[in-house]
N, C-alpha and C positions, 0 to 999 in steps of 0.2 A: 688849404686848397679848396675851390668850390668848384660844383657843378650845376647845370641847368636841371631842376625840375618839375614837378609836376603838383598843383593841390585843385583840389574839385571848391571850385567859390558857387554860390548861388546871388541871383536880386529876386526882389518881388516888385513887378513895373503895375501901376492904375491907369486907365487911361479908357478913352467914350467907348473904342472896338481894340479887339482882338489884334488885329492890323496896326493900330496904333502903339497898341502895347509895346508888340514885338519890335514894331521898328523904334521905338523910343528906348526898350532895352539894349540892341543891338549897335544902336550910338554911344549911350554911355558907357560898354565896355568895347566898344571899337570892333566888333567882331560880324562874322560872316554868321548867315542861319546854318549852313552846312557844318560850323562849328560848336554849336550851342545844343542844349536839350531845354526844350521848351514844355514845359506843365500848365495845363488851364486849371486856374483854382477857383475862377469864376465867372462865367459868361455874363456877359450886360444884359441889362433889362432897361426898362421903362424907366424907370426912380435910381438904376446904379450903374456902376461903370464895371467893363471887364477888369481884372487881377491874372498875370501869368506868374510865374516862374521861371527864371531863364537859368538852368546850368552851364558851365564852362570849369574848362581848365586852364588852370593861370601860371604863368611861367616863374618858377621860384630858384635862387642861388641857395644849394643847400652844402652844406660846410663838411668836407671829407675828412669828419675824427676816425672812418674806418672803410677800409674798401667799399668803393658802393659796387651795391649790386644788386641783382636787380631785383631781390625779395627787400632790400633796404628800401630803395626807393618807393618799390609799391608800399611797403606798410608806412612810409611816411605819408601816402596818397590819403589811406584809410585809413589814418588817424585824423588828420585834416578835414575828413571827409565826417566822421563824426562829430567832431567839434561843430560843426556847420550843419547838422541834420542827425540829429539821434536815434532817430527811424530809421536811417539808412538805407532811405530810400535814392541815395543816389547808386550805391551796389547793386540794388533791383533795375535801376534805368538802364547802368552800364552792361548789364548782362540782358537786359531786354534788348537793349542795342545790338548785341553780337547777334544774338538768337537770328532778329530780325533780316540776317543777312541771308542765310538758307532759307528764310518762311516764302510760300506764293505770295505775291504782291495783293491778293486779296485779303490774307490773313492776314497779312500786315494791318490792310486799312480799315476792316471789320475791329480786330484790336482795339486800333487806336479810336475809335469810333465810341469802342464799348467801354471803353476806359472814359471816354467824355460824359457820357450817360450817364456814368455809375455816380461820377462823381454830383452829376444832376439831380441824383436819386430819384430819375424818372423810369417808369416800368415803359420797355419796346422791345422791340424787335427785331432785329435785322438782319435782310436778306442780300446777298450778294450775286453777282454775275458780273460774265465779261465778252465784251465783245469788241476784236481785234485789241484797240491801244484804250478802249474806255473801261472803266472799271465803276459798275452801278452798284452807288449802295441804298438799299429801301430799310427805310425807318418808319417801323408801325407801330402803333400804339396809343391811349388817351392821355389828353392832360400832354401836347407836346410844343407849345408855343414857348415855352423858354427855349428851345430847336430851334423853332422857325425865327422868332423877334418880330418886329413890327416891318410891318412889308417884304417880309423875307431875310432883313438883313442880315442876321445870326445863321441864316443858311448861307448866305455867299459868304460868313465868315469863316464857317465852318471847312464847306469846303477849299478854301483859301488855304485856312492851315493845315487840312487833310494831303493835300496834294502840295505842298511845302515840305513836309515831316515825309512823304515816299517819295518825295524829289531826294533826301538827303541818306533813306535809309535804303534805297536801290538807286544809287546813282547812273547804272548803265542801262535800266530801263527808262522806255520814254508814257509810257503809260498814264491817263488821265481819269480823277476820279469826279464823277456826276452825284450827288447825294439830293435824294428825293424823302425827302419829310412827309409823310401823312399824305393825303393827294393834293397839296400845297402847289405843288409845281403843276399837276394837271390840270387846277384851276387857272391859273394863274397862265398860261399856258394858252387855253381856252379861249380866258381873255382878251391877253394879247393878239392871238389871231381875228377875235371879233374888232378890236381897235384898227386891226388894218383895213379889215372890210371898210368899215367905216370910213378911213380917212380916205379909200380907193371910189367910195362909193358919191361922194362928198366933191373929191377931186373931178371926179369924170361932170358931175350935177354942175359943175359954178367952170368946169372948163379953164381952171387954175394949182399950181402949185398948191399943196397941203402940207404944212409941216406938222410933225409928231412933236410930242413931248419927250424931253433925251430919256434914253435908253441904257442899261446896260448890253454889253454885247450879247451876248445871250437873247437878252430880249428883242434885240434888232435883227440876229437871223433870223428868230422866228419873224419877224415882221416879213424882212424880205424874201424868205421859203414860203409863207402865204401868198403874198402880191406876185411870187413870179409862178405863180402858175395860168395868170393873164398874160397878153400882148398888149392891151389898152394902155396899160398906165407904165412907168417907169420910177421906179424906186431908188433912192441915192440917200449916202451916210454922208453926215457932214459933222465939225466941230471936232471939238479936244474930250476926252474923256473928263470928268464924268458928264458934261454938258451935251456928249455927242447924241447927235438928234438924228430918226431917217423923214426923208421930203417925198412925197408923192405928187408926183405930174404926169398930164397927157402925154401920151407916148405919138409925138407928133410924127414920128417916120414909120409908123404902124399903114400897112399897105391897105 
């Protein structure tokens, strides 16, 4: 006689980003992220590719030579589960996972945060706060461009998988997390608000449409949170992600 049940498998997926990784793991065993535990073992850089970890539990027919039950079954989990990781570091996950269910949504995401870092073997900091459904985390410290990657990218990766990982470990909240590198984002920020000037400034000069360079979303509210504090001009998003551009034109029904 058999029954359905349970062994901890792992992969280890390569791939250009973080994003990639995961969704190339998440194919080849056919599964949701809300089911997996995912590990960074190596953020990309310049010259390499990201490395994750993807955990899961895999459905097994296990063969009734004796009442199962339900200390059977679990020590068949943890012996599987050794065979596959001698560290046993999937017992630390499983139990970081319960934990995380009682923890405030910010210790969660300071954790996992600090957990990425360590593993960076980068010396920071970070500070946390919240306001309503957003949850900021500030990361300080020198030497943090393997953080940031080149033009930010390793940040929007980050946060991607930060707010992923507390989508799946507080499912009934709806909470949002913003992660701020070094003053990366206030430059960068700065920037972008002077680019609109620019294209507003430009627009009104030549008395024609100006289109932007595409944007991510983020960076196109800030565009259009700058431009609409005029009546002159009129600001408009156009195209498909990631090409989506915003276009600046005279505001012809301006009184």
């Amino acid at each position: 006689m058999y029954k359905v049940g349970y062994i901890m498998e792992q992969i280890e997926i390569v791939a250009k980003t973080i994003e990639d990784a995961i969704a190339e793991g998440l194919k080849q065993i056919e599964m949701n992220l809300e089911d997996v535990t995912i590990t960074i073992l190596k953020q990309p850089g310049m010259f390499s590719k990201a490395k994750i970890k993807i955990s899961f539990e895999k459905p097994q027919a296990i063969k009734l030579d004796e009442p199962l039950t339900q200390t059977s079954v679990k020590n068949n989990q943890l012996n599987e589960a050794e065979k596959i990781d001698n560290n046993n570091d999937k017992e630390f996950e499983t139990e970081q996972a319960s934990d995380f269910q009682s923890l405030d949504e910010k210790i969660i995401a300071t954790t996992i945060l600090e957990n990425i870092i360590c593993e960076l073997n980068i010396d920071a900091k970070i500070t946390q706060s919240a306001k309503g459904k957003v949850i900021l985390l500030e990361v300080k410290g020198d030497s943090l461009g393997a953080l940031i990657g080149r033009g930010g990218e390793n940040i929007d990766s980050l946060q991607l998988l930060l707010n992923n990982i507390l989508r799946v470990k507080t499912p009934l909240e709806k909470r949002r997390i913003i992660l701020h590198i070094g003053d990366y984002q206030i430059q960068k920020e700065k920037k972008i608000r002077e680019l609109a000037n620019v294209a507003r400034a430009k627009c009104l000069e030549i008395n024609k449409t100006v289109r932007m360079d595409p944007m991510n979303s983020y960076e196109r509210r800030l565009v259009h949170d700058e431009l609409n504090k005029t009546d002159d001009i009129v600001c408009e998003s156009f195209g498909v992600e990631p090409y989506r551009y915003v276009t600046v034109r005279p505001n012809d029904e301006k009184e």
